[in-house]
KOLPA-578178 format. One record per residue (C-alpha): z, y, x; residue number from 1. Coordinates in steps of 0.001 Angstrom, whole numbers. Layout:
% residues N
REC        pz        py        px     i
REC         Z         Y         X   NUM
...
This chain:
% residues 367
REC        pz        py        px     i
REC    110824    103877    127723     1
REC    112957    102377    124916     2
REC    110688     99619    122717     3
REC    112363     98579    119461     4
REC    110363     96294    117476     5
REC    112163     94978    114469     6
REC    111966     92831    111286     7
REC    113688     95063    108632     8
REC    113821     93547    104882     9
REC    115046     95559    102091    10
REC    117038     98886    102129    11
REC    116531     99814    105985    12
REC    117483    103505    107527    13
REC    115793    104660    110500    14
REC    119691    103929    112819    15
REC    119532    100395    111915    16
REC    116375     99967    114049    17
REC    116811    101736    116880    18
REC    116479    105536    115677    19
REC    118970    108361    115779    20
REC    119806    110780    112784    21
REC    117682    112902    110590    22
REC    118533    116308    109397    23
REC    118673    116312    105237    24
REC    115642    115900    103922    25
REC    117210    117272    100581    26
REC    118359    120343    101953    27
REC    115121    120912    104187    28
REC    112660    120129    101983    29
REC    113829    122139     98755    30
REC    112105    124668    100576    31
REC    108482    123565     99866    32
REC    109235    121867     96286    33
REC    105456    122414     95043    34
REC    105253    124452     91630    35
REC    102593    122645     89765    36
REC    101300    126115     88200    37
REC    100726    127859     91550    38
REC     98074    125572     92134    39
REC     96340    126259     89244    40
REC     96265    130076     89549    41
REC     93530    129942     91452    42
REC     91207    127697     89988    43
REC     91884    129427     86166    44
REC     88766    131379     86424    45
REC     86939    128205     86639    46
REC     86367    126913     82621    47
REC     87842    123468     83648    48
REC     86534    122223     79669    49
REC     83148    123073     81517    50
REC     82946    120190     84002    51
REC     82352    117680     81432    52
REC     79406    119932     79786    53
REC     76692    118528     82216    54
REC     77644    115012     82339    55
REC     75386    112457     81828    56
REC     75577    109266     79978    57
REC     74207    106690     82547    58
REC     74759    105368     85402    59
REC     73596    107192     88880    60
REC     70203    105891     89751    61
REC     68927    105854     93417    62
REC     66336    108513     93068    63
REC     67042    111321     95601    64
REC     66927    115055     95245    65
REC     67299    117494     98016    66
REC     69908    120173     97309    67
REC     67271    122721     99082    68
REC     64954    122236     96152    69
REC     67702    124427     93581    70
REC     67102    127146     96164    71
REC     70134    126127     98754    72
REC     69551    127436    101985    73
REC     71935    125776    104286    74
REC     71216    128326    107312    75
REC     74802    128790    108130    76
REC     74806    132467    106698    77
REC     73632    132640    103106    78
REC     76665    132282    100538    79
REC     74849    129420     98653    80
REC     77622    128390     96527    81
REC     75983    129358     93100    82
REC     72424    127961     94114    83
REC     74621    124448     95104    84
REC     76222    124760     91592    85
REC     72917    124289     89920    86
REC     72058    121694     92734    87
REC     75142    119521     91200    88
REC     74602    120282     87535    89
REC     70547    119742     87746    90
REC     71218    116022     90000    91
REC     73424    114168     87449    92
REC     72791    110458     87238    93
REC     70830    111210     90514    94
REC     71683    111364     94302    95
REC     72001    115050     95630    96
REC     71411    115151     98962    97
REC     72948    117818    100965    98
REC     71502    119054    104475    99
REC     72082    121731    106975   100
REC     74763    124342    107132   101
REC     75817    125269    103727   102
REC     78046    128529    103387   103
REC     80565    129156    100474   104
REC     82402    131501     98967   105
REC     85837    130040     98266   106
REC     85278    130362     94483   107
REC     84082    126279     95230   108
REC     82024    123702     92765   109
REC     82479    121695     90313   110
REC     81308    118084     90020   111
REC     80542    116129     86944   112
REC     80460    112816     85751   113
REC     78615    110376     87270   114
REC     77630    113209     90277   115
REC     76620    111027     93400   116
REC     76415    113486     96308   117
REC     75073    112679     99571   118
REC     75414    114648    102886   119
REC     72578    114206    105531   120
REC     73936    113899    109566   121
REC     75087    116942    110491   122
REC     75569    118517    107175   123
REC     78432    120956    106162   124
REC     80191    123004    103507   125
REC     81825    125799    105118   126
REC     84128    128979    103233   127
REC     82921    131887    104449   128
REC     85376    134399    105704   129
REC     87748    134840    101938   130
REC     91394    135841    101140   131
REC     92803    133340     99427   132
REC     95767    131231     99878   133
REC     94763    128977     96582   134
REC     91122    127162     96354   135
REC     89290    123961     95830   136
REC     85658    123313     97776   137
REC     84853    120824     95491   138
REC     86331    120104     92134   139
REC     86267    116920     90495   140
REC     88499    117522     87384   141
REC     88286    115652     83835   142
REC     85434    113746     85554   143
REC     84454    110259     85443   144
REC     82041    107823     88028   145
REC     81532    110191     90986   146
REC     80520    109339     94700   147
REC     80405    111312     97604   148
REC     79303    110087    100827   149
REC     79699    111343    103940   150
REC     81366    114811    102977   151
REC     81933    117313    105755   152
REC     84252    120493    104596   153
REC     85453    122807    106640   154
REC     88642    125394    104820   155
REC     87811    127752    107446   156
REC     91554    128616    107774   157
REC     90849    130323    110792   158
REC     88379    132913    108482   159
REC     91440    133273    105954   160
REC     93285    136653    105554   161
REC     95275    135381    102813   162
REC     99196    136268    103965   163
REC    100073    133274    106350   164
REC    103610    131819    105261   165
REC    105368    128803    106676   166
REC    106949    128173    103280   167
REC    104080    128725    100949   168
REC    100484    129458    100136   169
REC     99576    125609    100608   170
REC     97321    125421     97738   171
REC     93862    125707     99345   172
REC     92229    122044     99008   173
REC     88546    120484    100070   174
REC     88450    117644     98006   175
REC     90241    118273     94827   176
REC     91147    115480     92340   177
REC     92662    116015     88820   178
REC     92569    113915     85884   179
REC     89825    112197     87068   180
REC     88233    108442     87275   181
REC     86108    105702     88605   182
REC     86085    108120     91956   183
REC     84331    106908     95574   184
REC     84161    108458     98297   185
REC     82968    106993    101482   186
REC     84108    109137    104777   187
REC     84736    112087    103683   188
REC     86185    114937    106518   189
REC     88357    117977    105898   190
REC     89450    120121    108335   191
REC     91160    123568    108471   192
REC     92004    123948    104606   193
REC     94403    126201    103585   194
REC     96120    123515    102167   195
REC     95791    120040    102012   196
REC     92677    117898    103248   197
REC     92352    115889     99599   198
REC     94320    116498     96651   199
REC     95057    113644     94029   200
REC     97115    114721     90393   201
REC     97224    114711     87047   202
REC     94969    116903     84774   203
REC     95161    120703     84513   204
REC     93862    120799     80818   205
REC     95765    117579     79157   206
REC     98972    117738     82432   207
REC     99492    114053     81246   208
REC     96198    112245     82545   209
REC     96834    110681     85688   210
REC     94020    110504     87854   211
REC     92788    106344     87944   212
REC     90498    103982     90309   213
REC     89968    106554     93044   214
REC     88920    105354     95958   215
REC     88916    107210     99456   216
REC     87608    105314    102690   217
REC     87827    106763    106284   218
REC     88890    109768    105359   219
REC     89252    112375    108948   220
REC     91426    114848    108351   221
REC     91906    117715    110857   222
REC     94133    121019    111317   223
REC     94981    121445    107866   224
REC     98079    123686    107296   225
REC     99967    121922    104278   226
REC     98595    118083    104415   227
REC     95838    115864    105370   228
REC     95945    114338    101816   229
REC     98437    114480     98883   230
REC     99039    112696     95634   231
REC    100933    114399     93061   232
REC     99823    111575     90144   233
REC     97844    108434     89817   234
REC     97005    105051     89365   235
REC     95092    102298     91413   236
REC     94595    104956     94228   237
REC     93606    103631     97549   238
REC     92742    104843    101327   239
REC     91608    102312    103206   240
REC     91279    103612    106821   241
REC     92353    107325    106691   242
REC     93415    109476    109725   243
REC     95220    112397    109061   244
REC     96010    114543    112152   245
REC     97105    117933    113633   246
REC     98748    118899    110556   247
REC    100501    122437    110877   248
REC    101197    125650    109301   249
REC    103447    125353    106099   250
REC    105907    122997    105219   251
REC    105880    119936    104653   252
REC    102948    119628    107029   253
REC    102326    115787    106738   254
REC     99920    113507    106828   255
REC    100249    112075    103687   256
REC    102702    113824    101034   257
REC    103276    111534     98004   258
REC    104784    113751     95949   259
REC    105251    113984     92155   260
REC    105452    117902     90565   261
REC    107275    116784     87454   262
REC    108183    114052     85201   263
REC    104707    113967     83369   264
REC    103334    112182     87176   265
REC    102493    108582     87381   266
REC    102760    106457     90637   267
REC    101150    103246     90023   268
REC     99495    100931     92493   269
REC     99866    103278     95242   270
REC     97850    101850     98391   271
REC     97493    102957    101820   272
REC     95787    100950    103650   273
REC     95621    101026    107857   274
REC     96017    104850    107996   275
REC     96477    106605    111629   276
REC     98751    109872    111465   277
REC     98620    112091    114741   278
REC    100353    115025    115754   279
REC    102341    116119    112322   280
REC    105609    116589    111128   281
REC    105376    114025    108923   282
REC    103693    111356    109271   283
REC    103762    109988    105998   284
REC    106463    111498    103096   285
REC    107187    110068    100018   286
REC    109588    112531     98232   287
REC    110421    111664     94394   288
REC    112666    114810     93598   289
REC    110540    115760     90560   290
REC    109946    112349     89227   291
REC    113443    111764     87064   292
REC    113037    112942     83505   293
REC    113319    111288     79797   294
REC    110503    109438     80374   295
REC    111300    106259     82279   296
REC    109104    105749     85305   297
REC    108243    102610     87536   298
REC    106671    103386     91167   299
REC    104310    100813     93010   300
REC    103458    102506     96380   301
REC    102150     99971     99306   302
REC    102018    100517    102541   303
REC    100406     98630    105448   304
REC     99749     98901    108896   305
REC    100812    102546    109122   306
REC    100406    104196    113141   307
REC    102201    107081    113957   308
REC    101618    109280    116984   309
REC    103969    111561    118141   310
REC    105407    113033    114760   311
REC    107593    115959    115960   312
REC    109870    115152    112619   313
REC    109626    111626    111254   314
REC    106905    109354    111015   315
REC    107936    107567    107944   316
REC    110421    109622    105497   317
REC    111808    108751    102046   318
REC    113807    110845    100255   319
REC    114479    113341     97655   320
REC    115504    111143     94570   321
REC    118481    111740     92285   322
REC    118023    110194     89054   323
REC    120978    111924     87241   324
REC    121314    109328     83999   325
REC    117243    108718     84135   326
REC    115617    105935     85005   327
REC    112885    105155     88056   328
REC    112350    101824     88855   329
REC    110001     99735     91390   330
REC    109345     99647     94820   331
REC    108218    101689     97842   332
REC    106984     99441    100962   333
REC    105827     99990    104424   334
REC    105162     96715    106546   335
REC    103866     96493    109988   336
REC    104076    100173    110427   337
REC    103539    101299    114345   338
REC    105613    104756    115259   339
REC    104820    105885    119049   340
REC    106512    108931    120367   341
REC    107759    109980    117275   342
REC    110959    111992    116992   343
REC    112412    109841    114672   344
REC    110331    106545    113313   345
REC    111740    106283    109800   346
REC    114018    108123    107542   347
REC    115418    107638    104255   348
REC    117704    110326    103022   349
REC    119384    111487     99499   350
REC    118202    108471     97630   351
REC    119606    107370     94698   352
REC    119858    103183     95131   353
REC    119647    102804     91737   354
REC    115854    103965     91859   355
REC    113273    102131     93358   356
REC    113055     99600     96332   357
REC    112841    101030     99939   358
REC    111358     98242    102256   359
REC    110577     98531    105715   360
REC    108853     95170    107564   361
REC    108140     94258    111216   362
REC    108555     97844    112146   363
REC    107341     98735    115788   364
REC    109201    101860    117112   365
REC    108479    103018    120471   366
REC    110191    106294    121695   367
């Protein structure tokens, strides 16, 4: 068993440290270039304008209301999604508390400002059986100061008739984020979603608002086809703790995919903090191929303490950027990353040198 452990500064590609060669990224992953507007085909019958109707003015307070009193049944069969709709709009500026088995359809719910939602032990949000390849379980969109604790959503992908292709139809989310702010959420799982796990990007209704301050800690993600989290756009975003495993179904299948759609995207104090990636072809991709455009950009992404097991592609790629007379500037790091058993540890293909820093530190790379 070959153990390369290495101090890399600066510019470092995967052969430097002990690797072997990577097929192109560019060429590979032009396949599963997301298309910002597929994602919101789905979610147009929703009146996005709407999620800011019910929001309240104040602060959440601690007074607790149980979603079963808004006529939520939670007996594993019921489709209680538009009773749990009320539950959300009827608790803002209090805690919702969430119990039992709640049932879906994948139509999903929208949170509001200052929401605070609660899940009891034990308690779920399952789709029930649907056919559709684009969804969101819960929205928070043009929101400001929500919580969630404890979320447990289940995608149901296994319930989903919706045509199953290896190079599309990755747009079903749990948690979706989009133009939002001042977002917490304390361990949150996702497992089995069509798409990705958690979904971070800009606005649907302005396209220009980044989503800021969010907040995701011990995030489980599980057996979700596309990724176990993605950000398209956003500033000060953090997970602290994540682990994104099993990760399979339609390309890029990663753990985390940090991923702009277009040059509208922001990238700004990027961190990821301690996160575990299992089982997936990526273990964590950062691929900038949408990013170059007339307005000039500057990247912060931070990386630290990243454990791979057993990738089956790379564990750590970069790639994608071609800045073609634009400008993207700043810096991309990685230090004290851990890749066991992975097919290749770290990659960093069709990149421009003129865009931002690539830094890989005390890498451990065990094959």
């Amino acid at each position: 068993m070959l153990n390369a452990i290495a101090a890399c500064t600066g510019v470092m590609v995967l052969a430097a440290c002990g690797g072997g060669s990577a097929d192109d990224l560019a060429a590979t992953d032009k396949r599963w270039r997301r298309n910002s507007a597929a994602t919101t085909t789905a979610a147009s019958s929703t009146d996005v304008a709407s999620s800011t109707q019910a929001a309240a003015t104040t602060a959440t307070s601690g007074t607790v209301v149980n979603a079963s009193s808004f006529g939520v049944k939670a007996d594993g069969v019921t489709n209680d999604r538009v009773a749990l709709q009320k539950a959300i709009d009827g608790s803002v500026g209090k805690i919702l508390l969430i119990s039992g088995k709640v049932r879906i359809d994948s139509a999903g719910v929208d949170l509001r400002s200052n929401s605070h939602i609660r899940f009891a032990s034990g308690a779920s949000i399952k789709l029930l059986a649907h056919n559709a390849a684009s969804y969101q379980i819960m929205r928070m969109w043009d929101v400001n100061n929500v919580q969630i604790e404890n979320a447990y959503l289940d995608g149901s992908k296994e319930l989903n008739s919706a045509t199953n292709d290896p190079n599309d139809g990755g747009q079903g989310m749990g948690l979706s984020i989009a133009g939002a702010s001042n977002v917490t959420i304390t361990s949150p799982t996702t497992i089995n979603c069509w798409g990705d796990g958690v979904y971070i990007g800009n606005s649907y209704r302005t396209r220009t608002t980044p989503s800021n301050g969010v907040t995701i800690t011990k995030h489980l993600a599980d057996g979700n086809r596309r990724q176990g989290a993605t950000i398209t756009s956003g500033s000060n975003i953090t997970f602290d703790t994540p682990t994104w495993s099993n990760t399979k179904g339609t390309l890029p299948s990663a753990g985390l995919d940090i991923e702009p759609n277009n040059n509208n995207a922001v990238l700004q104090n990027i961190k990821i903090i301690s996160p575990t990636t299992n089982n997936t072809r990526y273990g964590i991709l950062v691929y900038l191929g949408m990013l170059p455009g007339p307005v000039a950009k500057n990247v912060s992404i931070d990386i630290t303490n990243h454990h791979d097991n057993a990738a089956y592609h790379v564990a750590y790629a970069v790639g994608g950027l071609q800045l073609n007379g634009y400008s993207v500037t700043g810096h991309i790091s990685s230090d004290k990353p851990v890749y066991l058993h992975s097919a290749l540890g770290f990659s960093k293909t069709d990149w421009d040198n003129a865009g931002p820093s690539v830094e890989v530190t005390n890498m451990t790379y065990t094959r």
